[in-house]
PATOR-301730 format. One record per residue (C-alpha): chain; y, z, x. Coordinates in nm, 2 decimals. Example, Ala and Ser with C-alpha at 12.3 -4.5 7.8 and 13.67 -1.06 7.14 Angstrom:
BEGIN
unit y z x
A -0.45 0.78 1.23
A -0.11 0.71 1.37
REM end
This chain:
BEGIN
unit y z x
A 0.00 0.00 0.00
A 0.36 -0.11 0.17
A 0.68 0.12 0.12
A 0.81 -0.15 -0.12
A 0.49 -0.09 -0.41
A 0.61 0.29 -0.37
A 0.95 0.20 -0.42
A 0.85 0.00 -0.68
A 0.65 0.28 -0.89
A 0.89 0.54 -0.82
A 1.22 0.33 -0.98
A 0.90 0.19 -1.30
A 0.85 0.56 -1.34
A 1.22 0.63 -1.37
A 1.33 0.39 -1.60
A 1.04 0.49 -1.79
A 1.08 0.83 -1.83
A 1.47 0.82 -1.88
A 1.50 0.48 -2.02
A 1.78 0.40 -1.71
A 1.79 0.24 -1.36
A 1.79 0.47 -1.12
A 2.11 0.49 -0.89
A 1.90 0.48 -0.54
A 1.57 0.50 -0.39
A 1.52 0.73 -0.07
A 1.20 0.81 0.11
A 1.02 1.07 0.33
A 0.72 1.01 0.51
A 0.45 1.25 0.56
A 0.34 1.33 0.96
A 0.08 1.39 1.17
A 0.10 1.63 1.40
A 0.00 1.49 1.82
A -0.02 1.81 1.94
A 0.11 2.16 1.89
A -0.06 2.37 1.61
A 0.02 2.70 1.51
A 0.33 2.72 1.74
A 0.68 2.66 1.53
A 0.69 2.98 1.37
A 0.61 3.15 1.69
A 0.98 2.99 1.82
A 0.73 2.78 2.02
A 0.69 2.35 2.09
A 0.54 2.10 1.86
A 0.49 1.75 1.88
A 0.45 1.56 1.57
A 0.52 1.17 1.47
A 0.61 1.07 1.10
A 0.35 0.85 0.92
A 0.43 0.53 0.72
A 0.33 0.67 0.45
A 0.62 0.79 0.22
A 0.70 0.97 -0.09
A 0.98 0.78 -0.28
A 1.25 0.91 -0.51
A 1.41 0.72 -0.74
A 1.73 0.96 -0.86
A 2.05 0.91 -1.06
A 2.28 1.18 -1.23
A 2.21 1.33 -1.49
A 2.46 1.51 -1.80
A 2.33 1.84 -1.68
A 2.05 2.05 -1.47
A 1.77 1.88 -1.29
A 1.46 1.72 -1.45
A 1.19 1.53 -1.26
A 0.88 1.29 -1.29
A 0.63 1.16 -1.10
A 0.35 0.92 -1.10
A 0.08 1.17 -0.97
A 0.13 1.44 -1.28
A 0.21 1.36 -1.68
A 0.52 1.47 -1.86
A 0.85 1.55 -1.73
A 0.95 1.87 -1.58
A 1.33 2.02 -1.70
A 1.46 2.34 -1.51
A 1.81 2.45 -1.53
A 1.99 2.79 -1.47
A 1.70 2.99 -1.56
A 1.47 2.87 -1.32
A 1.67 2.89 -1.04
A 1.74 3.25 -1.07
A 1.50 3.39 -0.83
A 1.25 3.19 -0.63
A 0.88 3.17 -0.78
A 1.01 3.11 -1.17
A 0.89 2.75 -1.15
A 0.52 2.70 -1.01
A 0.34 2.39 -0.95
A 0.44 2.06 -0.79
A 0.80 2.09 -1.00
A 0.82 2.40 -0.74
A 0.90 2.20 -0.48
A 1.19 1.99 -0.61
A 1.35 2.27 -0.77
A 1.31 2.49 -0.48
A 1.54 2.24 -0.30
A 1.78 2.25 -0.53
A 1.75 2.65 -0.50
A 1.79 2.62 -0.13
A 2.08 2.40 -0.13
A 2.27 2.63 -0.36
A 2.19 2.91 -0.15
A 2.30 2.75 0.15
A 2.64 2.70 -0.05
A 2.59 2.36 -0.15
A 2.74 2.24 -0.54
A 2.42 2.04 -0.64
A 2.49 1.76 -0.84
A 2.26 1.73 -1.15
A 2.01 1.52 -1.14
A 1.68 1.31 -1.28
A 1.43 1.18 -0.99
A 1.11 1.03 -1.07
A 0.89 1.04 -0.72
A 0.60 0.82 -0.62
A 0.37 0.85 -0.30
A 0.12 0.70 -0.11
A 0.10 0.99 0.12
A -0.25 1.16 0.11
A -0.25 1.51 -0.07
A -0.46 1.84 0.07
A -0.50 1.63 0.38
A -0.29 1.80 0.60
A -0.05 1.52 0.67
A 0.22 1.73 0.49
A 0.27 1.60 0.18
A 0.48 1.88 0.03
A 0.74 1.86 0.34
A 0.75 1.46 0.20
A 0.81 1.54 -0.10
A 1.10 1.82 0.01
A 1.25 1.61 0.26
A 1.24 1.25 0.00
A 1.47 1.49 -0.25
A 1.69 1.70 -0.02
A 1.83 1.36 0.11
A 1.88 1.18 -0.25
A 2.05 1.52 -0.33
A 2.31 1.54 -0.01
A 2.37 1.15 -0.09
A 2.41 1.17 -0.46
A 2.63 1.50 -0.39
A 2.82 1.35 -0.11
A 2.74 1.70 0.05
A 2.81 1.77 0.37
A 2.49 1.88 0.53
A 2.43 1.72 0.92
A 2.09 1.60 0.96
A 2.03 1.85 1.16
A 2.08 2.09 0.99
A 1.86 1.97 0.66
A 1.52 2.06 0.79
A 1.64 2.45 0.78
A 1.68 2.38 0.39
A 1.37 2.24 0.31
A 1.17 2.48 0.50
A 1.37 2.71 0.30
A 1.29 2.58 0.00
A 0.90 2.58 0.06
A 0.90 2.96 0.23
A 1.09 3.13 -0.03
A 1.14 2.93 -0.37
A 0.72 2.80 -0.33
A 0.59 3.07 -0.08
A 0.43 2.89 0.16
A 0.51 3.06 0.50
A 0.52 2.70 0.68
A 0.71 2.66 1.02
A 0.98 2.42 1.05
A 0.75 2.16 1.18
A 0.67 1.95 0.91
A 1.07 1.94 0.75
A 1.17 1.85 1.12
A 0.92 1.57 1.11
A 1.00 1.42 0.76
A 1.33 1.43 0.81
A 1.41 1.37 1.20
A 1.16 1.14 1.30
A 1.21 0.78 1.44
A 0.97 0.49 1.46
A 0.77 0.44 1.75
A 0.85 0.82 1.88
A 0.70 1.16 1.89
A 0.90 1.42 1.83
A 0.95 1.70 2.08
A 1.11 1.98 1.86
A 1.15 2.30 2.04
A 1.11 2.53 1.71
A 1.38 2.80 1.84
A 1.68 2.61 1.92
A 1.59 2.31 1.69
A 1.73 2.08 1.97
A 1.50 1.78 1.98
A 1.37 1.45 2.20
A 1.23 1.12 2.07
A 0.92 1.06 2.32
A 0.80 0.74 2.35
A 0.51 0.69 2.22
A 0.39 0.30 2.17
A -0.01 0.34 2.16
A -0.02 -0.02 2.09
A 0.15 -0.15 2.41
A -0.10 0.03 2.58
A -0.39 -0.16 2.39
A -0.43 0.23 2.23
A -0.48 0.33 1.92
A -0.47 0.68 1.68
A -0.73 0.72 1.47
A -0.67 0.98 1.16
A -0.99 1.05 0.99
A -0.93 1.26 0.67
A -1.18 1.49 0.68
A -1.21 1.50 0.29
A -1.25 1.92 0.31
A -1.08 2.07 0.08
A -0.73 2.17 0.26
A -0.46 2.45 0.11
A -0.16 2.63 0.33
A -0.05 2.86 0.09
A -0.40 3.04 0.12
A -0.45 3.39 0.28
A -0.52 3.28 0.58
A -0.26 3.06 0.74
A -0.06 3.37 0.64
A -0.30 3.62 0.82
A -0.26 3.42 1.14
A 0.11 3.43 1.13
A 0.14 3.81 1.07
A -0.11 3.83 1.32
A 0.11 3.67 1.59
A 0.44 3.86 1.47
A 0.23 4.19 1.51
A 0.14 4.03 1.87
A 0.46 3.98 1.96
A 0.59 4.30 1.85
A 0.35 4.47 2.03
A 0.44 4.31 2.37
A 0.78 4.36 2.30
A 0.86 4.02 2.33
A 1.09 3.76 2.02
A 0.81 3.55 1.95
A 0.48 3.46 2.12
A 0.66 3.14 2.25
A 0.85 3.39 2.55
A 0.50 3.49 2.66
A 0.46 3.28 3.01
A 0.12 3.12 3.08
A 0.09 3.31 3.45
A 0.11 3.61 3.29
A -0.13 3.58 2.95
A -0.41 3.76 3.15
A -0.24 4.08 3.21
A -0.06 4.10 2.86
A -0.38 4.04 2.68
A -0.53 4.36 2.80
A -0.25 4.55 2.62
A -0.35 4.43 2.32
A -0.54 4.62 2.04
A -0.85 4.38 1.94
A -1.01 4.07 2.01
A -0.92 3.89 1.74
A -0.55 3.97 1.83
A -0.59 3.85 2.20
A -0.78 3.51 2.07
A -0.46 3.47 1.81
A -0.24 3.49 2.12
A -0.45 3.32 2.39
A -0.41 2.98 2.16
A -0.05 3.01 2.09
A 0.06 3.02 2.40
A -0.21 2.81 2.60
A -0.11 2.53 2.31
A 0.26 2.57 2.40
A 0.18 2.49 2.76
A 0.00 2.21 2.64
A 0.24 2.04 2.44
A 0.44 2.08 2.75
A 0.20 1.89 2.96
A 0.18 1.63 2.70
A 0.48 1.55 2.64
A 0.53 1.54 3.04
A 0.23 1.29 3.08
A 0.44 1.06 2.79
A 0.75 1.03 2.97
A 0.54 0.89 3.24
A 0.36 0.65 3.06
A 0.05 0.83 3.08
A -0.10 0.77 2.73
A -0.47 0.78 2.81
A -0.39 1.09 3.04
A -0.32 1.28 2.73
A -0.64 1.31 2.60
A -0.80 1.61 2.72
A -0.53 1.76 2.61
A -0.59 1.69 2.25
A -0.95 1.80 2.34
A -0.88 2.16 2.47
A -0.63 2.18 2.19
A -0.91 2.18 1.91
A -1.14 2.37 2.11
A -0.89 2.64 2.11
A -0.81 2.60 1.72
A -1.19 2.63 1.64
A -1.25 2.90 1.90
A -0.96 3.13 1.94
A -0.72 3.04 1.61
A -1.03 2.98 1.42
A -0.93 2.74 1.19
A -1.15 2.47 1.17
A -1.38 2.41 0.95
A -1.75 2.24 0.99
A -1.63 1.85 0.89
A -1.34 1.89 1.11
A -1.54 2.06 1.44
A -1.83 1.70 1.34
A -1.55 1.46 1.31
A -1.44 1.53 1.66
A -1.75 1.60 1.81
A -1.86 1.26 1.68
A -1.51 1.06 1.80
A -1.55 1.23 2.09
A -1.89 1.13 2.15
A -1.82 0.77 2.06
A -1.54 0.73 2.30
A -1.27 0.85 2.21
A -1.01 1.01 2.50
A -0.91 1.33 2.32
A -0.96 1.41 1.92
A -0.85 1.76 1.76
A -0.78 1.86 1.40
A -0.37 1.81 1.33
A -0.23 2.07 1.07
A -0.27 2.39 0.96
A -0.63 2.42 0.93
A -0.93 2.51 0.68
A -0.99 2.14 0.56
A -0.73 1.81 0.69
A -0.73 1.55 0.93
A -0.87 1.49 1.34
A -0.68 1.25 1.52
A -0.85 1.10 1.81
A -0.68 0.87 2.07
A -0.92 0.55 2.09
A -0.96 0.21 2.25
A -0.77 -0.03 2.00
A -1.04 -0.28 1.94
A -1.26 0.06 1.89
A -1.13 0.23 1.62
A -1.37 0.10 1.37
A -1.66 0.21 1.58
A -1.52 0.57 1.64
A -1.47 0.56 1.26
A -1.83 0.46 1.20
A -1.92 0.72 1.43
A -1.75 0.98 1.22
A -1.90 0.85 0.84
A -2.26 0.83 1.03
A -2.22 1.17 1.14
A -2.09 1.32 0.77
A -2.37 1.13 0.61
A -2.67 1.28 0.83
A -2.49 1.64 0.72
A -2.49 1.56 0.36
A -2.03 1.59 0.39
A -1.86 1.39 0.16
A -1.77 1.08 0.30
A -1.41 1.10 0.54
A -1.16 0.86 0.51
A -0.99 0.71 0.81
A -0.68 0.54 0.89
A -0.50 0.40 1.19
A -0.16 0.59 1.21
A 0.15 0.43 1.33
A 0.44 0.63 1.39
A 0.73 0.52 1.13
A 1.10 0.65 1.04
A 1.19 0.97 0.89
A 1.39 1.01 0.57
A 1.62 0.71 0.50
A 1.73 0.53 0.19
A 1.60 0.27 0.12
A 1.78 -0.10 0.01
A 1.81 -0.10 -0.38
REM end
């Protein structure tokens, strides 16, 4: 499916439901994540590249409060004064939408009302972050239909807002960042404490290269108990070592500071944060060199750490990579938060289909519903689109 079919749906599903044209179409893609997991809330690095794959909103103004459609859901969703009172009065996928406009008032922002109808070809409960897609698609129709004055940089902030409050999901500002900020043909280097960023060049093709996302078809939810667990868990960490965040623990020292700690659980949590900040580091140093290929072990260590120390994996994901791996691939890990998603493996152009065979061979001798993969091409962040 091309951007312009999304476009497409999302303006047929607002004349539809409001019996207008809409006044523009804008568009945030969801992301895959290179390398990096688990470290933006801990002030730490990430790495992640926007996918073509977009979420579309079609929006126009509206007489009064908000009301929103989509193609994925029936009916159409109206919230006004009463629903923006306190965060968590709207649940659902209606959450999201209206906790932007929540987090835009909050930051001091006049919202204009509004009707949006939204359309998607980004893969749900795959870990690719749809819901930062969805966040970042109607933030930037709002600030455009508003005329408000919020810097790009600054709209990330609002969306992750708008999911840790108003929904509460207690993401990092990853996913936001890479909806929003994200160029084609880049990775982006975010450091998650200052919020400064670098566009890394990252042309696979060039290098007769390839990434391979294989959605692991496991069932995939962030707002569960245990991506929370893991991020008190690191909090506690770094209170106990009397440091900000996890991300000011230096690698040289990890050794001795782990002994301080209370459990082995809690030394595991740390020992991936900050080994996976280091390795982001090294990544990203091996891309400004060129050194694609390079980067692959990498990815590797990064999932063993994930499944072993974070543990977050999950048996399709720990079989997907084993089996890319094992096929030829350079490096494969799981990318986003865990318990169910996507692996990413860096293949041999021409071999993508093989390592992908690999992989559906490998769920079908376990009895795993079949995975679904995808070559993934980094693309542009939010924009609008011509209309």
């Amino acid at each position: 499916m091309t951007i312009d079919d999304v476009a497409a749906r999302a303006a047929s599903a607002f004349s539809t439901a409001y019996d207008d044209e809409p006044e523009g179409l804008w568009a945030a893609p969801g992301r895959v994540n290179l390398i990096g997991e688990h470290t933006d809330y801990n002030d730490g690095f990430v790495l992640p590249f926007a996918l073509p794959e977009r979420v579309v909103a079609a929006a126009g103004p509206a007489p009064e409060g908000w009301q929103v459609c989509s193609d994925f859901a029936d009916g159409t969703v109206r919230f006004g004064e009463p629903e923006l009172a306190e965060p968590g009065v709207l649940d659902g996928w209606a959450a999201y939408v209206a906790g932007v406009v929540w987090a835009l008032r909050d930051a001091g922002f006049d919202v204009p009302p509004a009707r949006i109808a939204l359309a998607s070809d980004v893969p749900v409960g795959a870990g690719v972050s749809s819901s930062a897609a969805l966040e970042s698609a109607v933030l930037t129709a709002l600030v455009d239909l508003g005329k408000l004055d919020l810097p790009v940089g600054r709209r990330p902030a609002v969306a992750q807002r708008a999911e840790n409050v108003y929904v509460g999901a207690p993401t990092g500002i990853m996913d936001q960042s890479a909806s929003i900020r994200c160029q084609a043909g880049k990775a982006l280097f975010l450091d998650c404490r200052s919020l400064a960023v670098e566009q890394i060049p990252f042309d696979v093709a060039a290098e007769g290269l390839a990434i391979l996302v294989v959605n692991s078809n496991a069932p995939h939810q962030h707002v569960s108990g245990e991506y929370g667990a893991r991020r008190t868990s690191c909090e506690e960490a770094a209170r106990i070592l009397g440091v900000p965040a996890l991300r000011d623990v230096r690698t040289e020292e990890l050794d001795g500071l782990l002994e301080s700690l209370p459990d082995e659980v809690t030394r595991r949590r740390v020992r991936h944060v900050v080994t996976e900040n280091q390795r982001v580091l090294d990544t990203v140093r091996l891309l400004r060199s060129g050194r694609i290929r390079e980067i692959g072990p990498l990815m590797t260590a990064s999932h063993a750490s994930m499944r072993d120390d974070f543990e977050i994996t999950v048996p399709e994901i720990d079989v997907a990579v084993e089996a890319a791996l094992t096929a030829g691939a350079y490096g494969a890990r799981m990318t986003g938060g865990g318990f169910g998603g996507c692996i990413l493996a860096l293949v041999d152009a021409d071999g993508a289909d093989a390592v992908a065979g690999a992989v559906a061979a490998a769920y079908e001798r376990r009895g795993f519903t079949a995975p679904t993969p995808f070559v993934a091409v980094p693309g542009p962040g939010a924009t609008r689109l011509p209309h």
